[in-house]
C-alpha positions as CSV (number, residue, x, y, z in Angstrom):
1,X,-12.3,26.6,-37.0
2,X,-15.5,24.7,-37.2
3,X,-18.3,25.5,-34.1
4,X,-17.8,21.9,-32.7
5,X,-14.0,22.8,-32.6
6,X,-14.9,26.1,-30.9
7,X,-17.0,24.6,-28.7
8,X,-14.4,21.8,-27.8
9,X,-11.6,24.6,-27.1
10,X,-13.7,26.5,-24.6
11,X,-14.5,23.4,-23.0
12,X,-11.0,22.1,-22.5
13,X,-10.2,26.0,-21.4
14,X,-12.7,26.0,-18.6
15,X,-11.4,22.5,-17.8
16,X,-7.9,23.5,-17.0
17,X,-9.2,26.4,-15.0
18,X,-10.8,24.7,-12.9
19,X,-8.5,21.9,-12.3
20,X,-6.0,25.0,-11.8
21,X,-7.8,26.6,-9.2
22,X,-8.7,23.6,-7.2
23,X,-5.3,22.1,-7.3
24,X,-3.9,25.7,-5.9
25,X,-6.3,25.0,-2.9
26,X,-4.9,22.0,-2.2
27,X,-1.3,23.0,-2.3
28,X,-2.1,26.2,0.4
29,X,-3.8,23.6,2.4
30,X,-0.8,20.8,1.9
31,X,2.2,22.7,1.8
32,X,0.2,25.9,3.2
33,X,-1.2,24.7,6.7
34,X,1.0,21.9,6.8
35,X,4.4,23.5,6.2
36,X,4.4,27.8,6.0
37,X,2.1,28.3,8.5
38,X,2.4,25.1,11.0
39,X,3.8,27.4,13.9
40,X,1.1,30.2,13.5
41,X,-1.6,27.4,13.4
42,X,0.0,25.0,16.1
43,X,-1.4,27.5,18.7
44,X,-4.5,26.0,18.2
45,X,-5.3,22.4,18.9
46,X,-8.1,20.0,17.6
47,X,-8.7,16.7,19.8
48,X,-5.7,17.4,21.6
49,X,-3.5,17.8,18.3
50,X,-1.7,20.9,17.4
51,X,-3.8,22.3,13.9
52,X,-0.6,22.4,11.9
53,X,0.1,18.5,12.6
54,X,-3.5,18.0,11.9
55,X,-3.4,19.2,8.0
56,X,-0.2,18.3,7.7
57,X,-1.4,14.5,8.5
58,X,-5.2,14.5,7.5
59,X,-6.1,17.6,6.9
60,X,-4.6,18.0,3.2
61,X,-6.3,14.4,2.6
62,X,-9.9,15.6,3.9
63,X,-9.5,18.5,2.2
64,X,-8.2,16.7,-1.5
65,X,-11.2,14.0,-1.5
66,X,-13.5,17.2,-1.0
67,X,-11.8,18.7,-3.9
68,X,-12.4,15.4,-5.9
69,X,-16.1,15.8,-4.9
70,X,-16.5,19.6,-6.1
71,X,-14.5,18.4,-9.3
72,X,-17.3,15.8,-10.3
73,X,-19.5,18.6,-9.3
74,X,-17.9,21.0,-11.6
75,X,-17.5,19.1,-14.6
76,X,-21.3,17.3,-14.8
77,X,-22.2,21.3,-14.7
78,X,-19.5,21.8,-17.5
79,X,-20.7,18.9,-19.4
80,X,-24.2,19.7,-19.5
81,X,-22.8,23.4,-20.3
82,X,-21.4,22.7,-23.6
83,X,-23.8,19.4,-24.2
84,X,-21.7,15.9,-23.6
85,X,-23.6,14.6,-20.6
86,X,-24.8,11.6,-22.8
């Protein structure tokens, strides 16, 4: 296996990993807060809203766009890592 092939392997490993782990957080904050744990969390209210309604309506949304926001974030980091930020 050549080094560029090496290098293009890790890359793609680190890739999935992260896109793993931040896909996780937004299922526990989708199906998490929104479904398992609505009665727990609809003893609390935001703007007159039960919490549980609240992520399981916007919530899960705020908290996706974020996610797309750390995954730029992440991969110009993982680009300039293992050098294809051209």
């Amino acid at each position: 296996m050549s080094e560029k092939q090496k290098k293009a392997t890790a890359y793609w490993k680190e890739n999935i990993r992260y896109l793993f782990i931040l896909m996780a957080i937004w299922f526990m904050v989708s199906f998490g807060a929104g479904i398992l744990f609505k009665e727990s969390l609809d003893t609390i209210k935001i703007g007159g809203f039960k919490l549980g309604f609240w992520f399981a309506q916007q919530g899960s949304i705020y908290v996706f766009v974020i996610l797309i926001f750390v995954y730029v974030r992440l991969m110009n980091k993982l680009d300039k890592k293992y050098g294809y930020d051209e």
